[in-house]
C-alpha positions as CSV (number, residue, x, y, z in Angstrom):
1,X,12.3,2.1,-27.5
2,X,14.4,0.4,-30.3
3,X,16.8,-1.6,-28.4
4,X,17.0,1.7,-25.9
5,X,17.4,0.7,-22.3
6,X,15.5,2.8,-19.8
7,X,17.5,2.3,-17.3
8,X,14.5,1.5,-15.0
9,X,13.6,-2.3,-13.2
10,X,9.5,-3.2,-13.6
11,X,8.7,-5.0,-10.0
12,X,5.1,-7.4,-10.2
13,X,3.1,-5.7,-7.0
14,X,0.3,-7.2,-7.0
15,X,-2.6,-6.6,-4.6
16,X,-4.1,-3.0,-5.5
17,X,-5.5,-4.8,-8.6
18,X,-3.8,-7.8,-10.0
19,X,-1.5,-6.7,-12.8
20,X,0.0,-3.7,-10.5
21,X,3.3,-2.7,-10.8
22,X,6.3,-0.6,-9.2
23,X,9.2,1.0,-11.1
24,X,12.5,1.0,-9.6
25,X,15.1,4.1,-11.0
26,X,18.3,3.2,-9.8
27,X,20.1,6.5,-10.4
28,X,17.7,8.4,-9.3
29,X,17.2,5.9,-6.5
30,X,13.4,6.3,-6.7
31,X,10.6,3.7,-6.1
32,X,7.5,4.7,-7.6
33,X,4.6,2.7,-6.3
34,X,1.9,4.0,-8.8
35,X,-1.4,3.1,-6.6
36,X,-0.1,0.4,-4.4
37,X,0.1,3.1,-1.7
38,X,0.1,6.7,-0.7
39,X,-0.2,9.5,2.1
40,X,-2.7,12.1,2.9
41,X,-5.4,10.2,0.2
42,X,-7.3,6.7,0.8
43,X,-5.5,4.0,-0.9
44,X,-8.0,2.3,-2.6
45,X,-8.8,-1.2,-3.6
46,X,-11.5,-2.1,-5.9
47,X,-13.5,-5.5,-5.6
48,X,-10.8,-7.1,-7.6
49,X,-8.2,-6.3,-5.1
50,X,-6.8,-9.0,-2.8
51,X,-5.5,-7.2,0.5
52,X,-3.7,-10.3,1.3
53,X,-1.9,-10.5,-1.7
54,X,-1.0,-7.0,-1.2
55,X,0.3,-7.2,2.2
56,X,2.9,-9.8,0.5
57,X,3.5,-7.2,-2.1
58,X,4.3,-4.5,0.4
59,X,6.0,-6.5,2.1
60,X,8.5,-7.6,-0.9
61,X,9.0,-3.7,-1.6
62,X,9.6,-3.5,2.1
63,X,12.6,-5.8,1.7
64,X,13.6,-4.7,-1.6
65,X,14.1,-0.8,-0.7
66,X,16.2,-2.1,2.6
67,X,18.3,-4.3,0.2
68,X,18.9,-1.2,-1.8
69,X,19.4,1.6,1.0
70,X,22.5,1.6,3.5
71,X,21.6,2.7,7.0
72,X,25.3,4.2,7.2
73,X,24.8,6.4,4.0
74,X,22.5,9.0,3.8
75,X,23.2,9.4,-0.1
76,X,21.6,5.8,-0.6
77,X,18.2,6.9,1.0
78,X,15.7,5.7,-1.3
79,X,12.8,7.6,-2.3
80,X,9.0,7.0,-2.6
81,X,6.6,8.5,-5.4
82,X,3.3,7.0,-6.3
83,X,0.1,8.0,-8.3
84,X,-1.5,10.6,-5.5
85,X,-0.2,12.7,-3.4
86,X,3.1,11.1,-2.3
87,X,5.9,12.8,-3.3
88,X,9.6,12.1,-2.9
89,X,9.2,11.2,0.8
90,X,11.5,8.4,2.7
91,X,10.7,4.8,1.1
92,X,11.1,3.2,4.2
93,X,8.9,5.3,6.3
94,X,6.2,5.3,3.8
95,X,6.1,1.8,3.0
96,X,6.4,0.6,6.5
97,X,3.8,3.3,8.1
98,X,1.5,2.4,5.2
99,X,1.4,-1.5,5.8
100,X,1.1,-0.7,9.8
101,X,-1.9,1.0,8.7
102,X,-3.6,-2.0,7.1
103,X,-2.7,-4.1,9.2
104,X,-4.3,-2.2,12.4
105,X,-7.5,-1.8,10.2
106,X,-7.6,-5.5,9.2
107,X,-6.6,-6.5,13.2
108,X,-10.1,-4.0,13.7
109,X,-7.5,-1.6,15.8
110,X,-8.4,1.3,13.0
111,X,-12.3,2.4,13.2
112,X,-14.4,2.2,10.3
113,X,-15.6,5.8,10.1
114,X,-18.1,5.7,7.6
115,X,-19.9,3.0,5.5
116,X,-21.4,3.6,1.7
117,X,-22.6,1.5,-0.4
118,X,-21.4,1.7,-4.0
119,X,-23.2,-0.5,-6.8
120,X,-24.3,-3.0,-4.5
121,X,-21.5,-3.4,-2.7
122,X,-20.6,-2.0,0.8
123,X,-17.8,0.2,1.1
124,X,-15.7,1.0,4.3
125,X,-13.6,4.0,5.0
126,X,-11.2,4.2,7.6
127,X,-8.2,7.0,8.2
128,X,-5.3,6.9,10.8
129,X,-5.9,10.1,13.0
130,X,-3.1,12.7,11.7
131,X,-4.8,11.6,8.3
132,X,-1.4,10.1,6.8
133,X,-2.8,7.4,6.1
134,X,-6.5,5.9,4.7
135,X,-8.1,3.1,3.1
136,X,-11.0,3.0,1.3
137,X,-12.3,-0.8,0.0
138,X,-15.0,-3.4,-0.4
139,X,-15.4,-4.5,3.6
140,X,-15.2,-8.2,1.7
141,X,-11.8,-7.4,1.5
142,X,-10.5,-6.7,4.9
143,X,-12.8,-9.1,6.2
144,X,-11.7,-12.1,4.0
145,X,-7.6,-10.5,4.9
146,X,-8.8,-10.6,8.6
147,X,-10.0,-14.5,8.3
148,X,-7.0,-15.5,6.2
149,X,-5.2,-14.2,9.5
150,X,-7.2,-16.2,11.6
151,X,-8.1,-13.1,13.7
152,X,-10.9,-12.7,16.0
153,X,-12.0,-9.6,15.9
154,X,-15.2,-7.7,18.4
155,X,-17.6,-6.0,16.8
156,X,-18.9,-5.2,13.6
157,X,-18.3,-3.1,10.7
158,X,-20.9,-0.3,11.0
């Protein structure tokens, strides 16, 4: 860029895979999330994923997008684009909604609808009805999120 300035702010999300990142355009007053989270598509993790980790992440862009957005002016509404299917939709709702989402399937409140097993290792699928949201991850992942949590869930994965 030769001393050129972009104009836009690289945020560390990790979580999705570890060296994930979010780009912040101020003038344009977009967040875009790449594949830390999207609508109407599974938001995948692979193995290296760490739900936890992302939950913290979400959470920062959360507080970050609040920090940046006045409730009293609809001209500072901040808006959300990411790698699939997400398009300039409301930061807020997207972000918030999203993390609901993973936190209902970690608390075991989302059903697993189906189970594959990919190179070994098993593979859960579950999708909010309305399909907004879906999730699509190594179960070792939401079950290592769901200990961290110390919850105490019924029943098993299928």
């Amino acid at each position: 860029f030769n001393g050129t300035t972009t104009g836009l702010q690289v945020l560390h999300t990790p979580g999705h895979t570890p060296d994930e990142l979010a780009l912040w355009d101020e003038e344009d007053r977009l967040l875009y999330v790449g594949d830390t989270v999207y609508e109407h598509s599974p938001i995948i993790f692979p193995l290296e994923g760490d739900i936890n980790v992302w939950l913290a992440s979400m959470s920062f862009l959360l507080e970050f997008v609040e920090s940046k957005q006045a409730v009293d002016n609809p001209a500072s509404r901040v808006k959300i684009d990411s790698g699939h299917d997400t398009s300039m939709g409301d930061a807020l709702g997207v972000l918030s909604q999203g993390l609901g989402f993973v936190r209902d399937v970690i608390a075991g409140r989302e059903a697993v609808k189906k189970v594959t097993v990919v190179d070994g290792v098993k593979v859960i699928f579950c999708a909010r009805e309305g399909g907004r949201f879906a999730l699509r991850c190594p179960e070792e992942l939401v079950l290592r999120a769901r200990g961290s949590h110390n919850l105490n869930v019924s029943g098993a994965f299928l």
